[in-house]
TORSEMAR-255042 format. One record per residue (C-alpha): residue in one letter; x, y, z. Coordinates in pm, whole numbers, plus 50000, padded with zeros to 5 digits. Last residue first. Layout:
BEGIN
aXYZ;...
***
This chain:
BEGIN
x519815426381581;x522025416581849;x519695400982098;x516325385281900;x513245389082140;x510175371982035;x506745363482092;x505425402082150;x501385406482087;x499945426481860;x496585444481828;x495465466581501;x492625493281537;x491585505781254;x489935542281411;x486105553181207;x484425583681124;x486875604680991;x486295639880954;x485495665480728;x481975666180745;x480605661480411;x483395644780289;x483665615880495;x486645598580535;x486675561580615;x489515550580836;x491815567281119;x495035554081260;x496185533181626;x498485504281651;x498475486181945;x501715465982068;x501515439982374;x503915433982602;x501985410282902;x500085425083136;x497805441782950;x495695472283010;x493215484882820;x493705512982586;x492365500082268;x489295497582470;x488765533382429;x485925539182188;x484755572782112;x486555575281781;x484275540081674;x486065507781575;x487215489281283;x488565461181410;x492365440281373;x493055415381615;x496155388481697;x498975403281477;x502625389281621;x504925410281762;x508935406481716;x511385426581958;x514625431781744;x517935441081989;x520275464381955;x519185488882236;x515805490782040;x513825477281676;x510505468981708;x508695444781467;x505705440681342;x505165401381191;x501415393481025;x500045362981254;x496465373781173;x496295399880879;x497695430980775;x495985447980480;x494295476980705;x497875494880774;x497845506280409;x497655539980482;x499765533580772;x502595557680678;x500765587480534;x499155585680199;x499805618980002;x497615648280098;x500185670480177;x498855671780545;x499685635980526;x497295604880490;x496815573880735;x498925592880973;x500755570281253;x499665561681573;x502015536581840;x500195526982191;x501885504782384;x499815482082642;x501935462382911;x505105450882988;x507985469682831;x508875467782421;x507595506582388;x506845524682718;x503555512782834;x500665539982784;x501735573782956;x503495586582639;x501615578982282;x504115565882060;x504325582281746;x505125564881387;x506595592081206;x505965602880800;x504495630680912;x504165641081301;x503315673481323;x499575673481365;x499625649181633;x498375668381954;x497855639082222;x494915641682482;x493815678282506;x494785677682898;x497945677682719;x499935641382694;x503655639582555;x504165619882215;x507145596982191;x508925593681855;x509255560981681;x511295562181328;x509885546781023;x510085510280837;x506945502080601;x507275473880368;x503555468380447;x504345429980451;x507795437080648;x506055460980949;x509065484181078;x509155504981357;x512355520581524;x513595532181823;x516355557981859;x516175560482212;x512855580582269;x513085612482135;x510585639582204;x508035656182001;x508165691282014;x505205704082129;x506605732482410;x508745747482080;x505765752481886;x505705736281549;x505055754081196;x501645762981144;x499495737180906;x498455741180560;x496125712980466;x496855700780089;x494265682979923;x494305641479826;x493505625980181;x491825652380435;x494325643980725;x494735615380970;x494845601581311;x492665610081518;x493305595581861;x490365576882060;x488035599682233;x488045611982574;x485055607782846;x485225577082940;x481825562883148;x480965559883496;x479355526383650;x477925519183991;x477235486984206;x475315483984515;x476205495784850;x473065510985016;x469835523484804;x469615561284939;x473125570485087;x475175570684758;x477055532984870;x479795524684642;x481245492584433;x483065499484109;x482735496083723;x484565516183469;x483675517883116;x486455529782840;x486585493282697;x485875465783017;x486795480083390;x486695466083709;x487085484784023;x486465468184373;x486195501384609;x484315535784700;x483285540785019;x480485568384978;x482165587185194;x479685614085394;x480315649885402;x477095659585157;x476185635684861;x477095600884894;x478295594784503;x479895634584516;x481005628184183;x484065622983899;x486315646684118;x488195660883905;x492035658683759;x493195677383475;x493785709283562;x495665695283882;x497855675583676;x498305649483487;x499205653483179;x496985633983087;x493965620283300;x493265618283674;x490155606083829;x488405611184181;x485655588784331;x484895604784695;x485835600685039;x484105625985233;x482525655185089;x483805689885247;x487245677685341;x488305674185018;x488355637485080;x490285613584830;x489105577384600;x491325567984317;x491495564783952;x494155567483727;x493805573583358;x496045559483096;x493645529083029;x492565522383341;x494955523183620;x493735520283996;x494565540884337;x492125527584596;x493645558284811;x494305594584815;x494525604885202;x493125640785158;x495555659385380;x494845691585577;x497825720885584;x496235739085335;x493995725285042;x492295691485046;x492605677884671;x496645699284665;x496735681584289;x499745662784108;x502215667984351;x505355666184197;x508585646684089;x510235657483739;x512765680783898;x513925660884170;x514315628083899;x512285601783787;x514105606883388;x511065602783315;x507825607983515;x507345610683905;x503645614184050;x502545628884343;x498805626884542;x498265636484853;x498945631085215;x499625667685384;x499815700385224;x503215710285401;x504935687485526;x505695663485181;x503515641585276;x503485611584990;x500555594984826;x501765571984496;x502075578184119;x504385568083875;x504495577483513;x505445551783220;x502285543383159;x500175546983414;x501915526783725;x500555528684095;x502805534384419;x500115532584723;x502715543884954;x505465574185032;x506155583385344;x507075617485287;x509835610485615;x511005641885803;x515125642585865;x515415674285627;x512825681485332;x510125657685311;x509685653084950;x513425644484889;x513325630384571;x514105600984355;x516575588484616;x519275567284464;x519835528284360;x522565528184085;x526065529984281;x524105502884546;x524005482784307;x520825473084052;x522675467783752;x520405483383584;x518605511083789;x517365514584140;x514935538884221;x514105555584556;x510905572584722;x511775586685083;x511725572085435;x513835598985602;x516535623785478;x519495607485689;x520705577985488;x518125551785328;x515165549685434;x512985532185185;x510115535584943;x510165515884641;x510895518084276;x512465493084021;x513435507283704;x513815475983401;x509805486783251;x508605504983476;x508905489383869;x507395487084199;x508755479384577;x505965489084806;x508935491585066;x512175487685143;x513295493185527;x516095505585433;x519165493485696;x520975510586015;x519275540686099;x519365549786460;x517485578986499;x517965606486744;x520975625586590;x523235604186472;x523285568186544;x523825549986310;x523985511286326;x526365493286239;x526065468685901;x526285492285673;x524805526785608;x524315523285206;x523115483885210;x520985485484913;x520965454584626;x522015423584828;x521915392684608;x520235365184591;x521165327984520;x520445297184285;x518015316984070;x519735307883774;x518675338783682;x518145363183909;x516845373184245;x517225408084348;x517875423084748;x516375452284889;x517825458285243;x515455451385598;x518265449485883;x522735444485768;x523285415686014;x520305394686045;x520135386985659;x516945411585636;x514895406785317;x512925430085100;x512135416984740;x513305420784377;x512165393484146;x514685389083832;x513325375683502;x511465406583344;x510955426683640;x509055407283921;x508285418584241;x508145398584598;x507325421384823;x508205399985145;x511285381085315;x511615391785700;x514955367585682;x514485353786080;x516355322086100;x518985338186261;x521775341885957;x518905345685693;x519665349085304;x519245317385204;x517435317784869;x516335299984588;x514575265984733;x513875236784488;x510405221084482;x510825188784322;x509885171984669;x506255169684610;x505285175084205;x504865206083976;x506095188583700;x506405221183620;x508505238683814;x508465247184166;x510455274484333;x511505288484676;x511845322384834;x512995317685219;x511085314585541;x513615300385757;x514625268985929;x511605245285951;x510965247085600;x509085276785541;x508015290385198;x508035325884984;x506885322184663;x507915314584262;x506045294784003;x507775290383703;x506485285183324;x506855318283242;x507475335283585;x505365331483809;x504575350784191;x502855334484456;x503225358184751;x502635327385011;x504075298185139;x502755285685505;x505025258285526;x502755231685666;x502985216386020;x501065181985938;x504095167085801;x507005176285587;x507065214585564;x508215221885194;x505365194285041;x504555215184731;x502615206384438;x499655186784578;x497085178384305;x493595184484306;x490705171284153;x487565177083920;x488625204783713;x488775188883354;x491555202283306;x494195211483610;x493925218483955;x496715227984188;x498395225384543;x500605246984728;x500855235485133;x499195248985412;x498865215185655;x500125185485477;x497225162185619;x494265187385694;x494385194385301;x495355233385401;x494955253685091;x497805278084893;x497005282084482;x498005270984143;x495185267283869;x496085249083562;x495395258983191;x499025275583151;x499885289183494;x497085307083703;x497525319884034;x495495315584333;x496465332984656;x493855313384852;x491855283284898;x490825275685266;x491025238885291;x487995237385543;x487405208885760;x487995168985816;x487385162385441;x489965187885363;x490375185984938;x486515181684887;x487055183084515;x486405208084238;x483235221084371;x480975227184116;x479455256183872;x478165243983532;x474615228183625;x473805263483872;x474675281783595;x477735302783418;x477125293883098;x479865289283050;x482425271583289;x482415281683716;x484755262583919;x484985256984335;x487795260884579;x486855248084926;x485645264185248;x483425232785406;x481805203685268;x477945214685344;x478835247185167;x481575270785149;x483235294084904;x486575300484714;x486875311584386;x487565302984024;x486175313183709;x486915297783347;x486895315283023;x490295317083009;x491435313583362;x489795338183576;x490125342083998;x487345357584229;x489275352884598;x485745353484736;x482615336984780;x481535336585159;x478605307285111;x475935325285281;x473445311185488;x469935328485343;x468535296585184;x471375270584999;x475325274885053;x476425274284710;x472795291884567;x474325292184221;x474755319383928;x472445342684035;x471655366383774;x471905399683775;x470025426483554;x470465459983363;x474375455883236;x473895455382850;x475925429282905;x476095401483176;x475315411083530;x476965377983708;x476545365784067;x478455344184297;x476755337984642;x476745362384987;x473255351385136;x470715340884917;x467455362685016;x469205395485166;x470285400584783;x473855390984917;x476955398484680;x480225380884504;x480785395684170;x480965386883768;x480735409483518;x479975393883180;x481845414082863;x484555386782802;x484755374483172;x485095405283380;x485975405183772;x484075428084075;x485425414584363;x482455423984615;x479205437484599;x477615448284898;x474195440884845;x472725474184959;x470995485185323;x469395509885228;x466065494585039;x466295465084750;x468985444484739;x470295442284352;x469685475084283;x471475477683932;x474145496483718;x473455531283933;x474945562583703;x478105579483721;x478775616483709;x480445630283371;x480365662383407;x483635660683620;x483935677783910;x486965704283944;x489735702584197;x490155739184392;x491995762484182;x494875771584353;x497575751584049;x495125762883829;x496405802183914;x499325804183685;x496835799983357;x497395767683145;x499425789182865;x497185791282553;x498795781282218;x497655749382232;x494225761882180;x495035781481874;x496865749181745;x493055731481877;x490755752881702;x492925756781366;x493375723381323;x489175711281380;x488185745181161;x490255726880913;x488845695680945;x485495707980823;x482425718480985;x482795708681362;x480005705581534;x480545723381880;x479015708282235;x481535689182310;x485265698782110;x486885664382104;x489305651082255;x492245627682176;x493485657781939;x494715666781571;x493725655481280;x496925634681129;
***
């Protein structure tokens, strides 16, 4: 397989061996002692203004920035319309109002921008009130409606909407149930009540709508306690069944619902033991207590009395659950708990804040299978860390010192696209700016992508969206007010092949290359008759060296961990450095439905083909994110002789439909 992610700007490459011998000579040279003092590059790749939509300073504040295919979607004001929905389909050079809601310069408050296929929901007012309206291609003033006037008396607020099959769940006061779970279904044109926890006017208030499957999970009060209850479809009053009942004085504290796989893990306080993580599992008839490490009495050593965990921005990869908690005497710390999630498997991850001090760690954010979030560790203030495998002391650590000495840059807006986080920091010489972080990870390898709002001034940087390797976000630069920006990818997609029929000598592998083992996992794809060992492939701020890889399939490390939720990335050679076909040399004669199949821990995970295309080595939208488990196979196509290279990556998508235990 040629060798990097990136390639060399500026420098045509002749053949593909100048390409090898450039980038093993490369990987030869140590990243110099000194980066780590270096102050954080810019990138020179600024972005560029998508569209003025207001005209003058003030900006049109765009808000909730959502894709629908390749049509953006936002809530702003043009200082004519008020705030209304807009859209900015592709190539991206002019907005179109998709309805005056609230007619003239009133605005009609869109927000709580929601998809469902190729369906947008939000909330917004008009004559009727604050009520949930629908938007179906094309997107017009004829195709956008209010779905019902659920509060004829006044405003149903719509929030927390969550989609579940082709129906639309979300919390809205009817003025008879008070806040109560209702939800629309095809064609769109009424709603149904789902929950009725809170008999009466009272309402129980639910919120943190999480689903499972078919499932709809959230925290509701009945009178007694706010607890975690469930509906299932029928979805109908008085089905609702309620999970928990943790609380002794009516007072359980219940929040951060997260799900992994089919337990939710939340914080709850059972009025005895304080704030302790607790998991919710199948058949969701009770929870259990994860953390209680100092008991029931409280401690009091010292000056502060500990006596529970206070968990935290609870987040997981794949079955590790993280959060930030207090447990014991070194402060509020990050933690992990591991199957079976006891209090024998939950331990710190690292004490950033040596001593009694607290790191505080927040804003946890998952690339892959690294974790980042802003911790103080005492020294160089709030900044940015990141844990990887096996998330212990020795693989915890700042990532980059943005605002050097004892002055913190407060990283925030942390978002995942692709396998590159971005997030906004001050350097403390130009306010709150767009930064970016790319494999490994590490100072070398993380810039500031501009000074938007040049000088000390933030630009305010917020509501990301991304399509392919383009992300879009709302910022102000100073001279035309808040309007919305755009910055391009800079890496290129994997290369994944030799020059078929010649030999290419390559040197043997370094030691710091090695490929790593990942559990023994194995690919096999029955139509290609193709079965070959997984190895996972570590990030350099080259992108992904995979010259030695052979007749391996390699997972690329810091997409989704193989079989977990999300987007993994597997590449194999289309030809060898032998010149004899490589592994998925034939990997173009799949087809729709086609079965690839991972084989871990026992177990057979089957994925089913939904897209093969022929794209282009700059394109990176076979990195976007999924929430479900999806698989993407990455190798090269069409070798030109003239260059050395090839000019196209097949990209094949699959998605997982079945887990077979015991196989």
């Amino acid at each position: 397989m040629a060798m990097n992610l990136i390639r060399f700007k500026h420098v045509k490459k002749r053949n593909s061996m100048y390409c090898i011998l450039a980038v093993i000579l490369l990987s030869l040279i140590p990243v110099p002692v000194q980066a780590a003092a270096q102050m954080v590059k810019e990138s020179d790749n600024p972005p560029v203004n998508v569209l003025d939509l207001r005209i003058g300073k003030t900006g049109s504040y765009p808000e909730e920035l959502t894709f629908v295919g390749t049509t953006l979607f936002f809530s702003a004001t043009d200082g004519t319309y008020g705030r209304e929905l807009w859209k900015l389909p592709s190539p991206y050079t002019k907005a179109e109002l998709v309805k005056d809601i609230n007619p003239g310069y009133v605005s009609s408050e869109v927000s709580n921008i929601t998809t469902l296929g190729n369906h947008i929901f939000f909330s917004a007012r008009d004559a009727a009130g604050f009520e949930l309206w629908v938007s179906e291609p094309p997107y017009d003033q004829y195709s956008t409606h209010r779905v019902t006037d659920l509060n004829e008396d006044g405003d149903s607020n719509p929030a927390e909407l969550v989609p579940i099959g082709n129906a639309m769940f979300f919390t809205a006061d009817d003025g008879v149930h008070g806040k109560e779970i209702f939800k629309t279904s095809p064609p769109y044109q009424s709603i149904d009540l789902v929950t009725d926890i809170w008999r009466g006017s009272h309402g129980s208030y639910p919120r943190e709508l999480r689903r499972i499957g078919w499932m709809l999970f959230y925290i509701a009060n009945d009178s007694s306690s706010s607890e975690i209850w469930r509906s299932d479809p029928q979805y109908y009053p008085g089905s609702a069944v309620k999970c928990t009942d943790i609380s002794k004085n009516n007072l359980a504290e219940i929040h951060d619902l997260t799900v992994v796989d089919n337990t939710i893990f939340f914080s709850g306080n059972d009025g005895e033991s304080g704030n302790e993580l607790y998991k919710l599992e199948p058949p969701y008839s009770s929870a259990a207590r994860v953390t209680d490490i100092t008991g029931d009495a409280p401690s009091t050593i010292l000056i502060y009395p500990i006596n529970d965990t206070r968990p935290d921005w609870i987040t997981s990869i794949g079955s590790y659950v993280f959060f930030a908690g207090n447990i014991g005497f070194s402060g509020t710390e990050l933690y992990i708990s591991k199957p079976p999630y006891e209090p024998t498997s939950t331990f710190i991850v690292k004490d950033i804040f040596k001593g009694f001090g607290s790191s505080y760690p927040e804003n946890l954010t998952v690339v892959g299978t690294t974790l980042f979030f802003t911790a103080n560790e005492g020294i160089a203030g709030t900044e940015l860390w990141k844990s990887v495998p096996p998330y212990d002391e020795d693989h915890t650590n700042i990532v980059a010192d943005i605002n050097k000495g004892h002055n913190a840059s407060d990283p925030a807006n942390l978002e995942a696209i692709g396998n590159t986080l971005f997030f906004t920091a001050n350097d403390g010489t130009y306010g709150h700016e767009l930064y970016m972080s790319e494999p490994p990870y590490e100072e070398y390898s993380t810039l500031r992508v501009d000074d938007l709002y040049s000088g000390f001034q933030s630009s305010q940087i917020h509501a990301y969206a991304a399509i392919d390797r383009t992300l879009f976000f709302s910022g102000n630069d100073g001279k035309i007010g808040h309007e919305i920006w755009r910055v391009e990818g800079n890496f290129y997609m994997p290369a994944t092949g030799f020059a078929p029929d010649r030999v290419t000598n390559i040197k043997p592998q370094p030691k710091e290359a090695q490929y790593k083992d990942i559990g023994g996992i194995r690919l096999s794809i029955p139509d290609l008759q193709l079965q070959t060992d997984i190895v996972g492939v570590s990030p350099t701020t080259n992108g992904w060296d995979l010259t030695w890889l052979w007749n391996q399939a390699g997972y690329l490390q810091g997409t989704a961990f193989p079989t977990y939720q999300g987007n993994s990335v597997i590449t194999a050679h289309v030809s060898l450095p032998n010149g004899k076909p490589g592994p998925f040399a034939n990997l173009s004669r799949l087809k729709f439905d086609d079965a690839i199949k991972v084989h871990a821990w026992g177990n057979t995970y089957t994925y089913r083909v939904r897209s093969i295309e022929r794209v282009l080595p700059d394109d990176r939208s076979a990195f976007r994110h999924e929430e479900e488990s999806w698989l993407t196979m990455i190798t090269c196509q069409g070798f030109d002789e003239v260059s050395g290279e090839y000019i196209w990556r097949l990209v094949v998508r699959a998605a997982l439909v079945e887990v077979i235990p015991g196989s």
